[in-house]
C-alpha positions, 0 to 999 in steps of 0.5 A: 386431731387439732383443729387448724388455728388461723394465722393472719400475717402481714406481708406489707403495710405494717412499720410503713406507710404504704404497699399494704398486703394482709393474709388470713389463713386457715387449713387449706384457705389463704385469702389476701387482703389489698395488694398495695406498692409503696414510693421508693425511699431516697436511698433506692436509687433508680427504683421505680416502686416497691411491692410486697414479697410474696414468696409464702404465697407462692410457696401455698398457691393452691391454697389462695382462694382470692385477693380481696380489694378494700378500695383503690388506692395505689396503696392497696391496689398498685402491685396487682399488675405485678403479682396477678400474673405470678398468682392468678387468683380471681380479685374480689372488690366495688365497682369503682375500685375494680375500674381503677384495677382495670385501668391500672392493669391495661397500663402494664398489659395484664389485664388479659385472663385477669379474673375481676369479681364486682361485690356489693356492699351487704351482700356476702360471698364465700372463699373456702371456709371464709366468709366474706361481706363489704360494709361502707366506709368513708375514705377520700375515694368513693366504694371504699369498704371494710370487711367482715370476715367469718371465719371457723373461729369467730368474726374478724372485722377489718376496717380498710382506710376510713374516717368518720365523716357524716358529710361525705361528698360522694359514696356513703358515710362510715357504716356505724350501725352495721358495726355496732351491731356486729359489736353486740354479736361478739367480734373475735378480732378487729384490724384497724387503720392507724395512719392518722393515730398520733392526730387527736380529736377528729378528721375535718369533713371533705366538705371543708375543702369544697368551700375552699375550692369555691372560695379559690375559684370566685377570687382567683383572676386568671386561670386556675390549676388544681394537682391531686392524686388521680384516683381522688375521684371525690376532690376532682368532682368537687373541682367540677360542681365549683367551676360550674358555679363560677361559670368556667371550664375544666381541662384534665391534664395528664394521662393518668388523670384523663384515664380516671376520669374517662372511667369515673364518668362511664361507671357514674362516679362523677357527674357532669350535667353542666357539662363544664368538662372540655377538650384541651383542644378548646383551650384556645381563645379563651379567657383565663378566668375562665379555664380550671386545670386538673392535674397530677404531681400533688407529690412532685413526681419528676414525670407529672404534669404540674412538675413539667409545667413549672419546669417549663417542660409540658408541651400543652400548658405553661405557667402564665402570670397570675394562674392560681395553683392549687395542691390539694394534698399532703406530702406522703413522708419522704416527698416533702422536698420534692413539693418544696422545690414545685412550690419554689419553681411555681412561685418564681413564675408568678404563680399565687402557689396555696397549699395546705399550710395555707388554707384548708385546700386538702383534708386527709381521708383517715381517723384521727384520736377520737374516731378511733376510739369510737370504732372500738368502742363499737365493735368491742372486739376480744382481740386488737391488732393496729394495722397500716401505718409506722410502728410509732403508729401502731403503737400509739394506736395500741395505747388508746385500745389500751385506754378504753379498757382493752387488756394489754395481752389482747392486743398485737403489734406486729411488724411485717412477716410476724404471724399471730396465730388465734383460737378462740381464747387466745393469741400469740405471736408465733415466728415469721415468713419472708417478707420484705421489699420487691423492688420494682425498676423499669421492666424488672419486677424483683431482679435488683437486689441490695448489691445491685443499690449498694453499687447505685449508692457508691456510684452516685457517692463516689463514682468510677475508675475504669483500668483498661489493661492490654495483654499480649496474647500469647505471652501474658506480658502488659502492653503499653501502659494502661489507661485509667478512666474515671467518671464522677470521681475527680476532676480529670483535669485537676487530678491529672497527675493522681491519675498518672501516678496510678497508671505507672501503679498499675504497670508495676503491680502487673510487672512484678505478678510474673511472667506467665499469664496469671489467672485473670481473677487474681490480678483482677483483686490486686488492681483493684486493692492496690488502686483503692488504697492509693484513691483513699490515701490521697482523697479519702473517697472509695470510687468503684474500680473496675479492671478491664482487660483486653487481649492483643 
């Protein structure tokens, strides 16, 4: 008989940035590593999020032992609420990450019979025939971890989001020891992060930006409002030591920022012993170079905070004259216009707007060039495979395997749904599962498909006609003449006459199908081919055309 043959197949986070999701199989054991979402594309209209497919999973559900979380971003974390329920298998990850679980999970009510398991870094658990240890990272949120993972065929390490920095600001630095000496046991496969790959040289410390943070608030003359993500615990205590120096006060401002906050500081994730942090309710009466804000809306998300602030839209705080706004972050890609017109809106309130092409208020928590190599370097694994990132990403980050001295045969590109499969001496791409978007939109996980924004892209191109149509009920004959609305097609006024003319077309199409009552669906099809190619005739646009009939 042959043994089984392990198969790792990502489900997201290959060929895009974003909703990361790997699977490692082996026999009768699945394990998941991270459950991420990733911002909708502008061309998906009205969606919320976008989360893995997880069909293959569903399909094997008895098989998955456990999903295994490497920290908690929104990246890795964000489609839990919506997959654990469909799932239910016990989440293994760090203190801090499964804080931000349960946080994110009490936001969508799924928190109830969520089974979250709380590792240590060294100590190792099994999940059937796999074994499984966290070793530290550094990244831009602390408890960050990689894995290594014993399998029946050998180790594979994965590295999670990391860079090397030896003066992170909280957490543990990138546990090199521990990788080296795996290297020198024999590692069969690394999976590693590529998201800064086309960046040469090294990542700057997370310390750079704390100076820049003193620097700010030492020359800033009135109130100072500093945007990142929530879930950048390690830049908000960085807020928190420098106000204390320059003797002000901070304020969090928005829900999801607060709800971080609140949990960071009840797990000792952030320390507040000069107790700068207040209520905003003690915001009054105090003077404005003293008071430091804390929000969300780094990516120009329509709802947060700093986007309703220089929309002149929060209900507690608005932008004054001389406040110092500070986005200490970088686009993700697709956002950049968003920022841009936060940028605009703050400045044209007299804000002094800094911001990374400024000064240096963000450093990115991943590996450029030269730590990349460096990780390879030490684990000296047999097999490569690039992982989290676009395919311009992987590929580049393939090159430098490439570049080291690793074969081409050993190391695997792959894009989403791909499976490889391993054994000891070989690998190779074998076929592919159903992988793809889930598109989150309001309450509805997955029920809007590709016609359903395929129709939200013509609408908002083109608009809607409406034909509402009387029929006679007993003979099937028109009565009167129908009514044609139309809605972000034409100027009704400037068109009234094209729109006249389509009526009498109307009349005359359903004139001249007979006298007895025809099947609905039938003159339904005509109304709308007649209609679309007068629309397009006299104005070149295609708008939804929707026949309506009504029985009198």
């Amino acid at each position: 008989m042959s043994k089984p043959i392990l198969k790792i197949i990502p489900l997201g986070g290959l060929s895009e940035i974003g909703k990361n999701m790997m699977m490692i199989e082996h026999g009768n054991d699945i394990i998941v590593i991270d459950a991420g979402f990733m911002f909708p594309e502008e061309e998906m209209l009205g969606i919320d999020l976008v989360i893995p497919d997880i069909s293959y999973l569903l399909e094997k559900k008895d098989k998955v032992r456990g999903i295994i979380i490497t920290h908690g971003h929104d990246d890795h974390i964000g489609a839990l609420p919506y997959i654990l329920p469909q799932l239910n298998v016990p989440v293994y990850a760090t203190k801090l990450t499964q804080g931000l679980i349960s946080v994110k999970l009490k936001e969508r009510k799924a928190l109830d019979g969520a089974k979250l398991e709380t590792i240590t870094t060294g100590k190792s658990f099994s999940l059937g025939k796999f074994r499984i240890e966290f070793f530290p990272v550094c990244h831009s949120i602390p408890d960050a971890v990689g894995l290594i993972i014993n399998t029946p065929i050998g180790t594979i390490v994965h590295s999670g989001d990391f860079k090397v920095d030896y003066t992170p600001v909280s957490g543990k630095p990138t546990d090199l020891s521990r990788l080296a000496q795996l290297g020198a046991q024999g590692v069969l496969l690394l999976l590693a992060d590529s998201t800064y790959a086309e960046l040469p040289g090294y990542t700057p410390s997370e310390r750079v930006v704390g100076e820049t943070l003193d620097h700010v608030m030492a020359n800033a003359p009135g109130r100072v409002v500093i945007t990142t993500f929530s879930s950048l615990v390690s830049r908000i205590q960085q807020v928190i030591d420098a106000a204390a120096k320059h003797k002000r006060r901070v304020f969090i401002v928005g829900r999801s920022m607060s709800n971080t906050v609140q949990m960071a500081l009840k797990l000792g994730y952030l320390s507040d012993s000069e107790e700068v942090l207040a209520r905003i309710d003690e915001l009054k009466g105090m003077p404005r170079n003293k008071i430091v804000f804390v929000t969300t809306g780094s990516q120009g998300e329509p709802t947060s905070a700093l986007v309703r602030m220089a929309n002149r839209a929060h209900r507690q705080v608005h932008i004054l004259r001389g406040d110092t706004v500070v986005i200490s972050a970088t686009p993700i890609p697709g956002n950049e216009s968003l920022i841009n017109r936060t940028v605009d809106n703050l400045f044209k309130q007299g804000a002094q707007v800094i911001y990374s092409k400024l000064e240096q208020v963000h450093v990115h928590g991943h590996a450029s060039q030269e730590e990349l190599k460096l990780i390879l370097n030490l684990v000296k694994p047999k097999f490569f495979m690039p992982i989290h990132g676009e395919y311009r990403h992987l590929s580049i980050h393939s090159q430098l395997a490439q570049s080291i001295g690793m074969p081409k045969d050993n190391i695997f590109v792959l894009e989403d749904g791909d499976i490889l499969e391993l054994s000891q001496q070989a690998g190779k791409k074998t076929g592919r599962v159903t992988s793809g978007n889930v598109y989150v939109d309001g309450l509805s996980v997955g029920d809007i498909g590709s016609i359903v924004l395929r129709n939200r892209r013509m609408l908002s191109r083109d608009g809607i006609v409406v034909a509402i149509i009387a029929i006679n009920k007993q003979t099937g004959k028109l009565v009167g003449r129908p009514d044609i609305v139309s809605r972000g097609f034409v100027d009704t006024r400037e068109s009234k006459d094209m729109l006249e003319e389509s009526r009498d077309l109307v009349a005359q199409t359903l004139d001249h199908s007979g006298k007895q009552p025809t099947e609905w669906s039938l003159v339904n099809d005509k109304i709308r081919d007649i209609l679309n190619r007068f629309y397009y005739e006299r104005t070149k646009r295609r708008p939804m055309i929707l026949p309506f009939m009504v029985k009198v």
